[in-house]
N, C-alpha and C positions, 0 to 999 in steps of 0.2 A: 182488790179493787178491779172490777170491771174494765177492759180496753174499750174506750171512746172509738170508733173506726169510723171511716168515710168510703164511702162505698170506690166512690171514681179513684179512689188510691190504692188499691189492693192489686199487688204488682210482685208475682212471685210464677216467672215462665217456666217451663222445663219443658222443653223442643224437645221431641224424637222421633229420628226419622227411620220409619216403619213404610215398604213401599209393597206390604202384603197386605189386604184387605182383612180385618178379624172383627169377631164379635165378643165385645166383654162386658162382663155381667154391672147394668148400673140402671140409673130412673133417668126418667127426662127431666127437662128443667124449665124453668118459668120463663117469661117476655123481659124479666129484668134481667136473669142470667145469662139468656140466649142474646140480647143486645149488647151486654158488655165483653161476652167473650167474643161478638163479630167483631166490636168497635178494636178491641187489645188486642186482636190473631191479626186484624187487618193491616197493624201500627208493623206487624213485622213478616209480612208479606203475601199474607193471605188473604185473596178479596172472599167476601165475602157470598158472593154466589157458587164460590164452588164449595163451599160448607153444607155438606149432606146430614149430619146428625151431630147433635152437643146433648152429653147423655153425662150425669154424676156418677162416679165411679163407687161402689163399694169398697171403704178399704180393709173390709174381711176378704176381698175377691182382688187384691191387688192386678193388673194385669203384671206379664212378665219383663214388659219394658219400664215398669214403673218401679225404681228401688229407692222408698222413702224409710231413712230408720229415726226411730225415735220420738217419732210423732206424739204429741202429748196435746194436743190442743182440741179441743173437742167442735170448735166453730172450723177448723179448715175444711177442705173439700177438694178431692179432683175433679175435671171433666175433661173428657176427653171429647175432642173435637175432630169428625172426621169428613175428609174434604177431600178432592179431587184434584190430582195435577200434571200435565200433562199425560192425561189420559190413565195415570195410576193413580189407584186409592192411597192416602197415607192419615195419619193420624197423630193428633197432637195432643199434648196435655197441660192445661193449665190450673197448676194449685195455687188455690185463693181463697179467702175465705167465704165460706158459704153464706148468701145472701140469707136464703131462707131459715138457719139456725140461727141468725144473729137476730134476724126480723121477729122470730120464735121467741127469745129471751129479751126481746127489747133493747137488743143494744146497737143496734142501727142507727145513725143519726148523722142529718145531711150535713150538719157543721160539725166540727171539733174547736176546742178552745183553742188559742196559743198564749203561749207563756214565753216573759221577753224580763230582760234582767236593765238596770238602769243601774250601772257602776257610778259611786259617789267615791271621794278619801280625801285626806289630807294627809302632807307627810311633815310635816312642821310641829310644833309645838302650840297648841290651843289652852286657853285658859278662860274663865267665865263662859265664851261662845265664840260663834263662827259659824260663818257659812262652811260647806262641803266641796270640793271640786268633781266637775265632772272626768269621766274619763278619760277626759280628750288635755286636763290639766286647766279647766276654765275655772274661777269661781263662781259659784250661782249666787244669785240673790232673790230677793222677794219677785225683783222680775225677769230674774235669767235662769235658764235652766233648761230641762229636757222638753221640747216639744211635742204634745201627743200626736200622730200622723190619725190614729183609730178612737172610738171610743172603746172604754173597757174600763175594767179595775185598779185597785190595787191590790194585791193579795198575800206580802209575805216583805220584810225585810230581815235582813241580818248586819251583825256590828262586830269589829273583833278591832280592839284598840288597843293602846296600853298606857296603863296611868304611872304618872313617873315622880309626881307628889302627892303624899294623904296625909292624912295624920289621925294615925292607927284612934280609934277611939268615937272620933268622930264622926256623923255621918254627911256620907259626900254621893253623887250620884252625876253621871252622865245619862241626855236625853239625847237622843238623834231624834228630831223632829221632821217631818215630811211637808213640806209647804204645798199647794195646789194653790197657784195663781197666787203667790205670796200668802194668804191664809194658811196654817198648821191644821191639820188633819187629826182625828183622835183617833191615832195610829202611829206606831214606832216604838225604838225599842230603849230600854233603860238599864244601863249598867254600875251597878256598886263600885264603887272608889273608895270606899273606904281604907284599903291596904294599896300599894304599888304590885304590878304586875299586866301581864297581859290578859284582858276581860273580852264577853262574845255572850252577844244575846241574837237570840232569834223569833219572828213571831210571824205568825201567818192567821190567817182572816178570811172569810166566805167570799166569794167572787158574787160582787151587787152592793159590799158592804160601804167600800168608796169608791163610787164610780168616778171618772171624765169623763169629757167629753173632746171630739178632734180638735186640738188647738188648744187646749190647757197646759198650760206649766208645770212640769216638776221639780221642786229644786228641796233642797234637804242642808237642818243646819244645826252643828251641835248647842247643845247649854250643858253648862256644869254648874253644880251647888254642893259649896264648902269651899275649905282654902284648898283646891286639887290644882292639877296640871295633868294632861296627855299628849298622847303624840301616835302619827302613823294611823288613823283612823280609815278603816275598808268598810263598807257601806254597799250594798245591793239591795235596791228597791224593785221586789217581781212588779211586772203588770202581769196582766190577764185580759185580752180580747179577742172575739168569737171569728176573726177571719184576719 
């Protein structure tokens, strides 16, 4: 799978301080490369006007200040930045990942996902149904529950409970149901009860599949079918939203 990257995050310094002027074998670099290396050298003490050349290094032509092992990434990139100060040349190096290879393969993009987990459980004994508590030890209901701050998804739950009566033969099932604004969502996870024991489902889903919006409710609540009983119920509902 592909790394999602964000340009204004690429944040890997390696300062050296070289106070002989040299020339080492690389290309020059683009208006996007040459602004973020002024903007990041400037964060740690280099203005910007005494920056004489930002040039990508070859790393067949390593220079010999530079000892990177193991490199295996085919998007990084050195450049080395070379600047003036008081009155002596010196030169710096900043590995990051290369704008232009990522921009090449398309995998440049000004936002990235983020991904946030919503702890449910109960530690009691349930039977027929029930609401989930939140993490914080609250019970939810149709209209208590996690507040969305974002909009975004839903993209993945998991369940790991344990059933403490069945009766072998029969068939009995646990639902963790996902409410949005008290409504049940056709999404969540189902676990067999058929025997006693501890059970665990997990399911995950396209990010678009069930959207919110800021200000919707999350809340989540089991149902059982059959003569069953469980207890100790752990529940993580992922979201998914773009900022």
């Amino acid at each position: 799978m592909k790394k999602i990257l964000v340009f204004s995050v690429l944040v890997i310094l390696l300062i050296v301080g070289v106070f002989a002027a040299s020339s080492a074998a690389g290309v020059g670099v683009g208006k996007d490369v040459s602004g973020f290396v002024d903007n990041f050298v400037s964060k740690r003490g280099i203005q910007p006007e005494s920056i004489k050349n930002i040039r990508q290094v070859d790393f067949n032509a390593l220079p010999k200040e530079v000892n990177i092992e193991n490199i295996q990434d085919s998007n990084l990139a050195i450049y080395q930045v070379d600047y003036a100060e008081n009155n002596q040349d010196k030169k710096v190096f900043v590995v990051a990942y290369s704008v232009e290879q990522l921009r090449t393969q398309g995998d440049l993009i000004v936002a990235s996902d983020r991904r946030n987990f919503l702890d449910f459980g109960f530690s009691g004994v349930m039977r027929d149904s029930g609401f989930l508590e939140t993490g914080a030890g609250v019970e939810t209901s149709a209209a208590k529950g996690y507040v969305m701050p974002r909009d975004g998804s839903i993209t993945a739950i998991s369940t790991n409970l344990d059933v403490i009566q069945a009766i072998p033969g029969q068939a009995g099932q646990i639902e963790i149901i996902i409410l949005k604004n008290g409504q049940p969502i056709s999404f969540g996870n189902t676990l067999s009860a058929e025997t006693i024991g501890v059970k665990k489902d997990y399911d995950v889903q396209a990010k678009g599949t069930v959207n919110f919006i800021a200000g919707d409710i999350i809340s989540a609540v089991a149902q059982g079918t059959g003569s069953i009983s469980w207890q100790d119920v752990i529940t993580i509902i992922e979201i998914t939203t773009v900022d």
